[in-house]
N, C-alpha and C positions, 0 to 999 in steps of 0.2 A: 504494500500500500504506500502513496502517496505520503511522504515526511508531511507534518505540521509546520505552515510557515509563520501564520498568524494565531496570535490564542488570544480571544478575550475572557475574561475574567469578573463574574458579578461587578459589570460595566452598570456606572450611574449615573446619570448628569439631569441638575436640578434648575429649575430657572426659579427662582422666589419660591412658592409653594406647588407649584409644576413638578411632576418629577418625568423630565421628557426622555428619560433612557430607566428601567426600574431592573436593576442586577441581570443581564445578559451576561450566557457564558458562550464561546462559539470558537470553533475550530476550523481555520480557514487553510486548507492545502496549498501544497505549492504546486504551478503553474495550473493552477482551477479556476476558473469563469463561476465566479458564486456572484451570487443577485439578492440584493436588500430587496424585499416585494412588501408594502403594504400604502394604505391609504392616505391622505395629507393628516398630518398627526401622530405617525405612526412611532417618529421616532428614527428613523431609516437616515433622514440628511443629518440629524444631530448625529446620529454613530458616524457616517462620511466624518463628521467634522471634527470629531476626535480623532478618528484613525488619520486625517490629514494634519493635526496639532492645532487647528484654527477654536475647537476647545479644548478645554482641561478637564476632564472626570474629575465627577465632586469621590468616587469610592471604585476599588477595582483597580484594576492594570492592563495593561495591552503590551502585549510578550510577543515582538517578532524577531525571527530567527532566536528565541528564547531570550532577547533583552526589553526590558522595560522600557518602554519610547513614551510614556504616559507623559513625562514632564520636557521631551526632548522637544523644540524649536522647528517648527514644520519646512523652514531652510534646511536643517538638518537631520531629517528624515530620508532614510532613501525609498522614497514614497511621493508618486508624482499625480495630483488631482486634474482632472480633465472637466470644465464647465460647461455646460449647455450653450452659453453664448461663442465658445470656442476662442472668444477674444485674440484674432491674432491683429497683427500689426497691418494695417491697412498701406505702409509707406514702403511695406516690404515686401519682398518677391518670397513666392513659396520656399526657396531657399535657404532665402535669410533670416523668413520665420522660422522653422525648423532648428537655423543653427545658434539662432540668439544665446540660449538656454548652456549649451555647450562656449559660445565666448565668452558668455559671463566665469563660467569656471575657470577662462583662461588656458583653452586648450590647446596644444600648438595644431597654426590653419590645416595642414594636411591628416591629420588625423577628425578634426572635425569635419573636411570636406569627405573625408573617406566614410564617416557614420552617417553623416547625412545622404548622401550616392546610396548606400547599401537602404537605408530605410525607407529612399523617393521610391526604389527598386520594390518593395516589399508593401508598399502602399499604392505601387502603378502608376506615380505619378511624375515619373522621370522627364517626362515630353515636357512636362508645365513648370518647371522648375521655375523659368524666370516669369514668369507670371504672376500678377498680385490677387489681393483676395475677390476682389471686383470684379476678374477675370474669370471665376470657378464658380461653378455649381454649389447649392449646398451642400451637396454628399461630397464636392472636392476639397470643401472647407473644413467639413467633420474630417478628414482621413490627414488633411495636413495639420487641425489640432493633435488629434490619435499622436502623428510621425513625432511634432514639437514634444509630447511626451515620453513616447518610447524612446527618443534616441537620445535621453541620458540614462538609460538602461536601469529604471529603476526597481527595485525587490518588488515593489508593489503597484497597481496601477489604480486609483480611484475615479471612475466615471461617473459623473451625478446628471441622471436624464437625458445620457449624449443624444440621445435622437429626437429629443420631443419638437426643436423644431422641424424638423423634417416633414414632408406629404407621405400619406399611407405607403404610398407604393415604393418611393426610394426610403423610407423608414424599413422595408421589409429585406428589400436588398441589402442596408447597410447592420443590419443585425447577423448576417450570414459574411458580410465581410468583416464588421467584428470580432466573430467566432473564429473564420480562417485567418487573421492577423495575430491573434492574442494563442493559436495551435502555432503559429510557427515562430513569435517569438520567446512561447517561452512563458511569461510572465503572469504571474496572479493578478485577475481582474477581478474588482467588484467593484458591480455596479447597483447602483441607485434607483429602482422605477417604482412609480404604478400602475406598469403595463402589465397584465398579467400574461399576454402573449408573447410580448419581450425576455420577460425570463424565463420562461418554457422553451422558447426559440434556442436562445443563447447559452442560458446557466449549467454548468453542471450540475449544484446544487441550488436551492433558496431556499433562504431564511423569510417567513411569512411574521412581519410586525404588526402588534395593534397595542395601541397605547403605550409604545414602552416597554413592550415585551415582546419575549420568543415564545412564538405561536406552535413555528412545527417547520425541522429543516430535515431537507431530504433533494431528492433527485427530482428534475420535472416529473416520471413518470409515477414516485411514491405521492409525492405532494395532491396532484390530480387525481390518481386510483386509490389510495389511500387516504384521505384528508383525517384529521385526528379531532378536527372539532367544527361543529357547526360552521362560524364564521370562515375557517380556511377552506368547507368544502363549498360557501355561498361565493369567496371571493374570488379562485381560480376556477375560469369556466361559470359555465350556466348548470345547474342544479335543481330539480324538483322535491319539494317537499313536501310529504304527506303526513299530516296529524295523526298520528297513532297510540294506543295504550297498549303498555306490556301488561298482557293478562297470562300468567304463568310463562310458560314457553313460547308464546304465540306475542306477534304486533297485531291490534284489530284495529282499522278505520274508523272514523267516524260513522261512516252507512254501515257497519261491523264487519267488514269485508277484511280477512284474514292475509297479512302480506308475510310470505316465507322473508327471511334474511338473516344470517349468521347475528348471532345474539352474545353479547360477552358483560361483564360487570359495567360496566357505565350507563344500564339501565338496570332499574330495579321491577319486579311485581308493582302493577298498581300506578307504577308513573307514566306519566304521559312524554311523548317523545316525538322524532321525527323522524320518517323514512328517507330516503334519500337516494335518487338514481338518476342518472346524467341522460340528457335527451337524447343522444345517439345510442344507447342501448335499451331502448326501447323499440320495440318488431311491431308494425304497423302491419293491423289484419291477421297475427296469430294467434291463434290458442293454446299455443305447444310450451310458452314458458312456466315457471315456477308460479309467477304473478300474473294476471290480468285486469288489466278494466275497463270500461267500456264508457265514450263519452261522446258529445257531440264537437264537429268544427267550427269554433270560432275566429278564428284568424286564420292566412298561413300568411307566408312572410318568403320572399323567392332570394336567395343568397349568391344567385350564380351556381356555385357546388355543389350547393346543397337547400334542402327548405326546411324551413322550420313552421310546424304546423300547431298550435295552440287548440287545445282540450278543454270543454268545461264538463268536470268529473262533479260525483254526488261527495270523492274520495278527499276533496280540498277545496276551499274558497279560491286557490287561486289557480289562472288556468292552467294546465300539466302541457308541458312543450316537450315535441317530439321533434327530433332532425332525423328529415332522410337526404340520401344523398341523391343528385339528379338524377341516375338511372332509376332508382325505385321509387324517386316520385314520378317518372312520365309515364311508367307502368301502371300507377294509381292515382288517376287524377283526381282531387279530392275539391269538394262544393262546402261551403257556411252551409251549416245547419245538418250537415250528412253526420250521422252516427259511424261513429269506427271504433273495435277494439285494438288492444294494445298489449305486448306482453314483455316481460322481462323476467330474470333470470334470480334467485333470491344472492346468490353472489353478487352480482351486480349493486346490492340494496345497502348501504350503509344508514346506520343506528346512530342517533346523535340525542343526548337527554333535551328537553326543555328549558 
C-alpha cells in the first residue's frame, strides 16, 4: 500500500463561537487525487486553509512526511495552492508566468528554462509559450495556472474549485486532464468542490464534510454504493427514499407494503426509518425483483443518455425517480398519467435511521 504523506490529527479551527473544523483525523496518501466534497459551510476551504498555512489550528496537528507544518509559514511549506481565479500575470507571456515562481527562488536561467520546457510539454502547451493570458482559452488558462504550480515540484498540490469557472462541457474535459497531469507527475492533489461529479470523476478517494466534520471517506465507488448515512447517500447522486418501520425483521411502508433489504444494528424494532435505492436500479415493467411497486407517470424528464421518469407511489409523498437509459426508454414509450411497475433488488436497498 501506498506510504502516508499527509496525517491530520483531531484538526480544529474556531472563529468566535463557530467551531468551523470540529477534530478531523485523515490520512492523505502519497501521489493520491483525494477530494474535500461537501456543501458551503462545510468546513472543506477552512481545512484548504490550514493545510496551505493561510490558518492556524486553534487544536490538533498536521504531520507531512511525518513533520508538524501546523505552525510552519505557508512560504515555507513545500505545498503549493492553486485559486479559482488562476490569477496569472496579464503582462506576461505563458512562459514567464510559469517561471516567475522559480526566479523568485533564484534559480540559475537554464535550469528554470529547462522545468519550464519539460512542464509547457506535459500541459500541451508548448506552441503558446509566448502568448499572454488574453490570448488563451479558459481551459488554457487553468493548465498554465496547474504548470505555475507544479513546476516548483511541490510535496503537495492544493486546488480550491479549479474549474468552477469553466462551461459544463470544457469543465468535463478538464477534470480528465487533471487526472492524467497529477498520474504523471507524481504529486498528491487535493482538491476542494461541491461538485459531486467532480470528485467521482477525479478523486481516488473523498472525504464527505458537513458542519465540521468527517462524514465518511472512501473511494468514488464505496462512497456512492455504500453511503454510511443519510445525508452522504442524499448528497452524492440522486436517491429515493421511502418511509418505513422496522417491524421485527421486516421494513413495512406506509400503505404496509413489505420492502426486503439487508438489515444491521442502526435500526432498531419499532423505529421508523428510510429505504433507500438509487434511480438507475430500479427495472421498469418487472416483476422479477426482490421489491416492487407500482405507481402512476408524473413527469419524465429526457437527459440525452438517459430519462429520468418521476413516480407518484401510495409508498412516499415524494415522487420515486426512475433513470432509464435511451435504449430502454425508446422500447417503452411512457405517457403522464400511465401506470407502470417497478422492481428492485433488496441488495440494492440501503437502511438509514430517522
Amino acid at each position: 500500500m501506498t506510504q502516508t504523506l499527509l496525517s491530520l490529527r483531531n484538526i480544529e479551527k474556531r472563529f468566535g463561537a463557530i467551531k468551523a473544523v470540529a477534530g478531523i483525523d485523515l490520512d492523505i496518501r502519497e501521489n493520491e487525487f483525494f477530494a474535500l466534497l461537501g456543501a458551503s459551510g462545510s468546513g472543506k476551504t477552512t481545512l484548504l486553509r490550514m493545510l496551505a498555512g493561510f490558518e492556524t489550528p486553534n487544536a490538533g496537528s498536521i504531520l507531512l512526511d511525518g513533520q508538524d507544518i501546523s505552525d510552519i509559514l505557508p512560504n515555507h511549506r513545500p505545498v503549493n495552492l492553486m485559486f479559482q481565479s488562476y490569477a496569472l500575470f496579464p503582462h506576461m507571456t505563458v512562459f514567464q508566468n510559469i517561471a516567475y515562481g522559480l526566479e523568485m527562488e533564484k534559480l540559475p536561467k537554464p535550469e528554470i528554462k529547462q522545468r519550464v520546457d519539460e512542464i509547457l510539454e506535459v500541459i500541451q502547451l508548448s506552441p503558446l509559450a509566448n502568448r499572454k493570458p488574453d490570448q488563451l482559452s479558459g481551459g488554457q488558462r487553468q493548465r498554465v495556472a496547474l504548470a505555475r504550480a507544479l513546476v516548483k515540484r511541490p510535496r503537495l498540490l492544493l486546488l480550491d474549485e479549479p474549474l468552477g469557472a469553466l462551461d459544463k462541457k470544457l469543465r468535463g474535459d478538464m477534470q480528465l486532464e487533471l487526472k492524467r497531469i497529477q498520474h504523471e507527475f507524481g504529486i498528491t492533489f487535493i482538491i476542494v468542490t461541491h461538485d459531486q461529479e467532480e470528485a467521482l470523476v477525479m478523486a481516488d478517494r473523498i472525504a464527505i464534510l458537513k458542519d465540521g466534520k468527517l462524514l465518511q471517506c472512501g473511494t468514488p465507488h464505496e462512497i456512492y454504493e455504500h453511503p454510511q448515512s443519510r445525508f452522504a447517500a442524499d448528497f452524492i447522486g440522486v436517491m429515493n427514499f421511502l418511509p418505513v418501520q422496522r417491524v421485527g425483521d421486516a421494513l413495512v411502508a406506509q400503505d404496509g407494503t413489505r420492502i426486503s433489504a439487508p438489515l444491521d444494528h442502526d435500526t432498531v424494532d419499532g423505529e421508523r426509518a428510510v429505504a433507500a435505492v438509487r434511480p438507475e436500479r430500479l427495472r421498469l415493467g418487472q416483476r422479477d425483483g426482490d421489491n416492487t411497486l407500482t405507481g402512476r407517470v408524473s413527469a419524465v424528464a429526457y437527459h440525452g443518455l438517459d430519462l429520468q421518469v418521476h413516480l407518484n407511489t401510495p409508498l412516499s409523498p415524494d415522487p420515486v425517480m426512475v433513470r432509464l437509459t435511451a435504449d430502454a426508454a425508446e422500447g417503452q414509450p411512457l405517457t403522464i398519467g400511465e401506470q407502470i411497475t417497478v422492481s428492485w433488488t433488496a441488495k440494492d436497498t440501503r437502511v438509514f435511521a430517522v
